[in-house]
C-alpha positions as CSV (number, residue, x, y, z in Angstrom):
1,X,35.3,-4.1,-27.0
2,X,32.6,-2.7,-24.7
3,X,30.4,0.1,-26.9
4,X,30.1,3.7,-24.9
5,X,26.1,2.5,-24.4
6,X,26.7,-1.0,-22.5
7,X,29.6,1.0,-20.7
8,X,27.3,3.6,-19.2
9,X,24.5,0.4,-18.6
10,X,27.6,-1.2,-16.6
11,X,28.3,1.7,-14.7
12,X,24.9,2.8,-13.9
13,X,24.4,-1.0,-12.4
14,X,26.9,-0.8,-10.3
15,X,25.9,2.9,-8.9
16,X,22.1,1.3,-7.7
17,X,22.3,-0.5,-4.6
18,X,20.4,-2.4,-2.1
19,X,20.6,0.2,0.8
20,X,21.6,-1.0,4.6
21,X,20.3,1.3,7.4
22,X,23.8,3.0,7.7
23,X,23.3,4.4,4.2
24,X,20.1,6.3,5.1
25,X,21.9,9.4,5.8
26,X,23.0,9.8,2.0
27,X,19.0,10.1,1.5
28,X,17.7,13.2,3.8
29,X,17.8,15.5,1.0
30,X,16.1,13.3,-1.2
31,X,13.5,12.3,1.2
32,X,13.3,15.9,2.2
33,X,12.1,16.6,-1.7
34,X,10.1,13.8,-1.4
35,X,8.3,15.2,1.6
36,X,7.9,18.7,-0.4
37,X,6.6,16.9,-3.3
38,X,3.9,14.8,-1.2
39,X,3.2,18.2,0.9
40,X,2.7,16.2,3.9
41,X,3.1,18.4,7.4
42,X,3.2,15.4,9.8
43,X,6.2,13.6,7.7
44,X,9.6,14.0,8.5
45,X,12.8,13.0,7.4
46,X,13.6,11.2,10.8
47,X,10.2,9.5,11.2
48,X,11.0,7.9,7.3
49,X,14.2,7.4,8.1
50,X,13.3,5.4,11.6
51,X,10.4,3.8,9.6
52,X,12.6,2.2,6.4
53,X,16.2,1.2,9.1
54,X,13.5,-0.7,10.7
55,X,11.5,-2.2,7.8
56,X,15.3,-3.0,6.3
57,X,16.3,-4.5,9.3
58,X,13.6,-6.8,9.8
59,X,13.8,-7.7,6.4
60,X,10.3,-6.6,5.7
61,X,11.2,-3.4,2.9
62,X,13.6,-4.0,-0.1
63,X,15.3,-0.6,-0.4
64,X,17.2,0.5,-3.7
65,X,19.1,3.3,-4.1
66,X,21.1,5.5,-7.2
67,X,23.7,7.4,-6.9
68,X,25.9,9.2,-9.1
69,X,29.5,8.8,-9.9
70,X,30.5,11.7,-7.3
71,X,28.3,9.5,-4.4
72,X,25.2,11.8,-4.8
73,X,21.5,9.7,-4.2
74,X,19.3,10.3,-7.0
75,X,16.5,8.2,-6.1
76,X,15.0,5.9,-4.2
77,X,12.8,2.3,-4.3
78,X,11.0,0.8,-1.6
79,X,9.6,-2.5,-2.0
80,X,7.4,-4.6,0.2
81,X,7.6,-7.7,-0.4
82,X,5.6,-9.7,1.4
83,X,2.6,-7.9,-0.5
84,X,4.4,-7.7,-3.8
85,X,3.8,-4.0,-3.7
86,X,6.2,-0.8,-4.4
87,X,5.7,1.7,-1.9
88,X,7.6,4.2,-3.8
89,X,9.9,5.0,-6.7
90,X,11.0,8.9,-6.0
91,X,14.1,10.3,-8.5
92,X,12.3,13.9,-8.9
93,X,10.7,12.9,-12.6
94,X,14.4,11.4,-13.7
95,X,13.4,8.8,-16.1
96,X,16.9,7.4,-16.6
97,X,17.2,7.0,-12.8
98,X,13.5,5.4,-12.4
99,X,14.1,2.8,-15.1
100,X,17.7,1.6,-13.5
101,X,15.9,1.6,-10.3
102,X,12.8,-0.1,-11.4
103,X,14.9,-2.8,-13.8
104,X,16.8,-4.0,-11.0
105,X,13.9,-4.6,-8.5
106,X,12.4,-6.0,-11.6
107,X,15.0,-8.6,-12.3
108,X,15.2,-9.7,-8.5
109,X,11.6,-10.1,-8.0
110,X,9.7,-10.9,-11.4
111,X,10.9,-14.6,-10.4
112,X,9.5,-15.3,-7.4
113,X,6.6,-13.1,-7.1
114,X,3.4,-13.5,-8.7
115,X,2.5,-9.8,-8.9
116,X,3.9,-6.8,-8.5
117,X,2.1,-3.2,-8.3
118,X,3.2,0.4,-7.5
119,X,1.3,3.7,-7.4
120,X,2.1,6.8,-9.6
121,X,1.6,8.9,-6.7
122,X,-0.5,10.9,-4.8
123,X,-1.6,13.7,-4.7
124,X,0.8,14.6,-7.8
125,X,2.5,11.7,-9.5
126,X,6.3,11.2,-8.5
127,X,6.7,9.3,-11.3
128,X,7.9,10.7,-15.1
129,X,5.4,10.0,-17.7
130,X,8.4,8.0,-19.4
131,X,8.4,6.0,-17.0
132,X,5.2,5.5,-17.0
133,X,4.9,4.5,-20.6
134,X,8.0,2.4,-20.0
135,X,6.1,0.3,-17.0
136,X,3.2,-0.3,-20.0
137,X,5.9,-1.7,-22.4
138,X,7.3,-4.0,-19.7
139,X,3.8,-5.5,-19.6
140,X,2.2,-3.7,-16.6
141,X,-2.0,-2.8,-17.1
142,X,-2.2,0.4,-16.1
143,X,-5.2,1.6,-14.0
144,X,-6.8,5.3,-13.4
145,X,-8.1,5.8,-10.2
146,X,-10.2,8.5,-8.6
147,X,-10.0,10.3,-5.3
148,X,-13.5,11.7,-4.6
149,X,-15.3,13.6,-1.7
150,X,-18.6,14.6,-0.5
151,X,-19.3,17.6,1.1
152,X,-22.1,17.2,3.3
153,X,-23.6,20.4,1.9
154,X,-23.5,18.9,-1.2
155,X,-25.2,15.2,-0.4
156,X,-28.5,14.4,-2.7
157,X,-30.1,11.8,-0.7
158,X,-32.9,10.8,-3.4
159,X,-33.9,7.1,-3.5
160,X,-37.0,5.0,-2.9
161,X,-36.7,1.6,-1.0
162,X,-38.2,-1.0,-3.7
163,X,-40.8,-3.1,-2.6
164,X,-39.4,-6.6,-0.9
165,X,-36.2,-5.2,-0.3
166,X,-35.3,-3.8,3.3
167,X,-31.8,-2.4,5.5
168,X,-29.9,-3.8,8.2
169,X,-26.8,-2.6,10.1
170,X,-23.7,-5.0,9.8
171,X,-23.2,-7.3,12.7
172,X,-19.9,-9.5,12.8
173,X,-22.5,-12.9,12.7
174,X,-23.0,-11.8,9.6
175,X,-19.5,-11.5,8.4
176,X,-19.0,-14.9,6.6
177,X,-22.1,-14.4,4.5
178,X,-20.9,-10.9,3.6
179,X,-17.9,-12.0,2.7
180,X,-19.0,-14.6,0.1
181,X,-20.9,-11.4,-1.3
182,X,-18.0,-9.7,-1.7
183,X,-15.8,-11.7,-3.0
184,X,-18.4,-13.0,-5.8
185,X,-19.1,-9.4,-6.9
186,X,-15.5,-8.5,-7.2
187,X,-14.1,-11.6,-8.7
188,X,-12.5,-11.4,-12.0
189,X,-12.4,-7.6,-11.5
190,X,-9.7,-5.1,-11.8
191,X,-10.1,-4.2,-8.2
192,X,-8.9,-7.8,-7.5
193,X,-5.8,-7.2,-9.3
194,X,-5.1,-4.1,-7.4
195,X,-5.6,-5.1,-4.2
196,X,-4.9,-9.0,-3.6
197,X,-4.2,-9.0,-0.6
198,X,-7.6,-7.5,0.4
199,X,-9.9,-9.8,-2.6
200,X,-7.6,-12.6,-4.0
201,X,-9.2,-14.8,-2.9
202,X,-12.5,-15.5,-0.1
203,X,-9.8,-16.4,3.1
204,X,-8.2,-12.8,2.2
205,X,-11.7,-11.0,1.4
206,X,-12.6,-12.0,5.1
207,X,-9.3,-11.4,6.8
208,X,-9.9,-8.0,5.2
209,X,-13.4,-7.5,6.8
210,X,-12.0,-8.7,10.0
211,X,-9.8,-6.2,10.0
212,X,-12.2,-3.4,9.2
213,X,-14.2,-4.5,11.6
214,X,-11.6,-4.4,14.5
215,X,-11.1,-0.7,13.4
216,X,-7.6,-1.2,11.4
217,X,-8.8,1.4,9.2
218,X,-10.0,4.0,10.8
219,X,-13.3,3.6,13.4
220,X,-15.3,1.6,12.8
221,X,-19.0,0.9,14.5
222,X,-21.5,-1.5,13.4
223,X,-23.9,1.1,12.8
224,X,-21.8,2.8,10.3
225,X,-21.8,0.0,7.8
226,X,-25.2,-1.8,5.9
227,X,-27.0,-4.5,4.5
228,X,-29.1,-5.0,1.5
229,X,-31.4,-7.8,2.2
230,X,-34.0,-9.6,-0.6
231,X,-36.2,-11.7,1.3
232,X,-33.3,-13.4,3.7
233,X,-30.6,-13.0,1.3
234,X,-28.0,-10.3,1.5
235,X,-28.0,-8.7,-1.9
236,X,-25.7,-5.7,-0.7
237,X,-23.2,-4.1,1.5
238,X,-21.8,-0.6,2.4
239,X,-18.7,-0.4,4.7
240,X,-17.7,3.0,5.7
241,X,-15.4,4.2,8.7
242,X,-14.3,7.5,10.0
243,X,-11.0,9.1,10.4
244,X,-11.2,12.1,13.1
245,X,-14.4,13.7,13.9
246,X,-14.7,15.3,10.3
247,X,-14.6,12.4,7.7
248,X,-15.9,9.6,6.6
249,X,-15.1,7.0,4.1
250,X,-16.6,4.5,2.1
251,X,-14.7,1.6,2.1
252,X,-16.6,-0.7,-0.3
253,X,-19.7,-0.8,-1.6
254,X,-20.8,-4.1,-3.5
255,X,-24.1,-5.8,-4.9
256,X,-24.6,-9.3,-5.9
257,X,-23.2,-9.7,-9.7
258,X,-27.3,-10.8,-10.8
259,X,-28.6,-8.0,-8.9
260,X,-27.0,-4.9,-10.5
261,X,-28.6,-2.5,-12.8
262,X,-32.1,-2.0,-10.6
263,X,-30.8,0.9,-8.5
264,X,-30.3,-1.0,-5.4
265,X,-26.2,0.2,-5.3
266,X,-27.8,3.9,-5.1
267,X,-30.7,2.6,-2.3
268,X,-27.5,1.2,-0.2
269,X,-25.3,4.2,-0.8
270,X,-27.9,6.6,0.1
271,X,-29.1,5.0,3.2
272,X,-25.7,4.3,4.5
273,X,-24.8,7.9,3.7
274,X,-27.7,9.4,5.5
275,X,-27.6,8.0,8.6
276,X,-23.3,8.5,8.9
277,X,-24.2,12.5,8.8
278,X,-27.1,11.9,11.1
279,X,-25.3,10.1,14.1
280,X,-22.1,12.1,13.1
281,X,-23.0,15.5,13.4
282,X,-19.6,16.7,13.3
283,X,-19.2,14.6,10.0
284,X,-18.3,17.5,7.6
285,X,-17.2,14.9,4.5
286,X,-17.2,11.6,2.9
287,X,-14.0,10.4,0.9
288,X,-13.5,7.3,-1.6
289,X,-11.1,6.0,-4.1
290,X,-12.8,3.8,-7.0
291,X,-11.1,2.5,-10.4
292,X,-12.2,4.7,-13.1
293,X,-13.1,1.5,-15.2
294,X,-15.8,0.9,-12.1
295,X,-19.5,1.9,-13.3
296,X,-20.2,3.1,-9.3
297,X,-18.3,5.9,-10.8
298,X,-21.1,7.5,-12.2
299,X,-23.4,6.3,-9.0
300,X,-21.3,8.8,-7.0
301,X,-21.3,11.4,-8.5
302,X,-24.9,11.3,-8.9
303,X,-25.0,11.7,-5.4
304,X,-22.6,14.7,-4.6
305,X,-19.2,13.2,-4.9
306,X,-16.9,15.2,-7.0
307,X,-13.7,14.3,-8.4
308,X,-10.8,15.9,-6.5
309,X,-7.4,13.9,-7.7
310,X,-6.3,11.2,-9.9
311,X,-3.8,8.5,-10.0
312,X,-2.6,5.4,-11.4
313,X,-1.8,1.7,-10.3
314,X,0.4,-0.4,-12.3
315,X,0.3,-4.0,-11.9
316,X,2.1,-6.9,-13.4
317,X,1.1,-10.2,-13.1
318,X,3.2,-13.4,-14.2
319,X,1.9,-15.6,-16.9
320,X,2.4,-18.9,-16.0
């Protein structure tokens, strides 16, 4: 005889589903909340709608949904799984509907993929702090990040240029060299676990560049971006883009693994700061995210950035 506990694990199986684009409509409300709770003017409920029928039909999003014993959606997962990453898991802080959603993503992926990682949102988690814990016991690291910005107003641009060290504005020849910079100094690194499709390994560390280069996120000129050199070796490098004619981002700054702790991260960050607000005079911020865990940290704030959100990233990675 079934106990009253397995019963309800039974029936709450059987009430999440892989969603097909004819199902969508049982989500507006839901994805209406979710809208609220992200407080996002340019989202609608059609454009997500339009956005997941065609991920789902081209087979590129994994869509879950719950629903309760009178047909009611309670929540929603969206999976990508060609980057092993959750876009979303959104049941309005309902641990019992996060966990039945999560554990059956969970159990069709843990298999196949060799990581999997999913946000607790931004700017406010979506997530229940149960959950949250829950992810932890099911073996995910859990990572703080931090959302920080710059107010021009606010920019400290103190630092002295060493002797034998000089600055050089990113050109694409340089791109292959740059690359082997990066992916040495963030090798091994919790930034590699969070984002492996940008720094798993060197071929995705320079597709990533490419891409940033070509402008896939946000503008990008070749003056925006810079190069530590020492002697004729690259020691350094600032990306930054902009979005709009008011912000800027920095998009990675890194220095050589045997070169770290002589100030040269600040010399790069200043420099590649100054001269954004100079040839963007309508410039009126800078934004970043960086792990908590990252010692730049402290680096940025030292130079005007202030904290203005948190969040965390899960990620689970298969022992082999």
């Amino acid at each position: 005889m079934i106990d009253l506990v397995e019963e309800l694990r039974i029936l709450g199986s059987i009430m999440v589903r892989e969603i097909k684009p004819e199902n969508l409509d049982d989500f507006e409300d839901l994805l209406q909340q979710y809208i609220g709770h992200v407080d996002d003017p340019f989202l609608s409920v059609e454009e997500l709608k339009e956005q997941l029928q065609s991920g789902i039909t081209s087979g590129s999003r994994y869509v879950l949904g719950k629903y309760n014993q009178l047909g009611d959606a309670q929540g929603l997962l969206i999976h990508n799984p060609a980057t092993n990453r959750l876009s979303l898991i959104f049941a309005k802080g309902k641990y019992e509907v996060e966990k039945m959603l999560f554990d059956r993503m969970f159990k069709d992926f843990s298999e196949t993929s060799p990581t999997l990682i999913f946000e607790s949102g931004y700017p406010t988690p979506w997530i229940s702090e149960g959950f949250s814990d829950y992810a932890v016991r099911c073996g995910f690291a859990k990572h703080e990040r931090w959302y920080m910005k710059l107010k021009r107003n606010d920019f400290q641009p103190t630092s002295d240029l060493p002797d034998g060290v000089n600055l050089l504005p990113f050109t694409d020849s340089m791109i292959e060299e740059i690359t082997r910079l990066v992916f040495k100094s963030v090798d091994g690194s919790s930034d590699q676990d969070l984002f492996p499709f940008s720094y798993g390994t060197y071929d995705t560390t320079l597709g990533f560049h490419q891409q940033l280069s070509n402008g896939d996120f946000g503008t990008h000129k070749h003056s925006y971006s810079w190069v530590l050199k020492e002697g004729d070796k690259s020691v350094g490098v600032c990306f930054m883009t902009t979005r709009g004619n008011d912000t800027g981002f920095v998009m990675h700054l890194a220095i050589a693994p045997e070169c770290r702790q002589r100030g040269l991260g600040r010399v790069l960050l200043v420099h590649s700061l100054q001269n954004l607000f100079k040839i963007e005079s309508e410039l009126t911020k800078v934004e970043l995210a960086v792990t908590l865990s990252n010692p730049a940290t402290v680096l940025y704030e030292s130079v005007g950035f202030n904290k203005v959100n948190d969040s965390s990233t899960y990620v689970w990675k298969k022992v082999c």
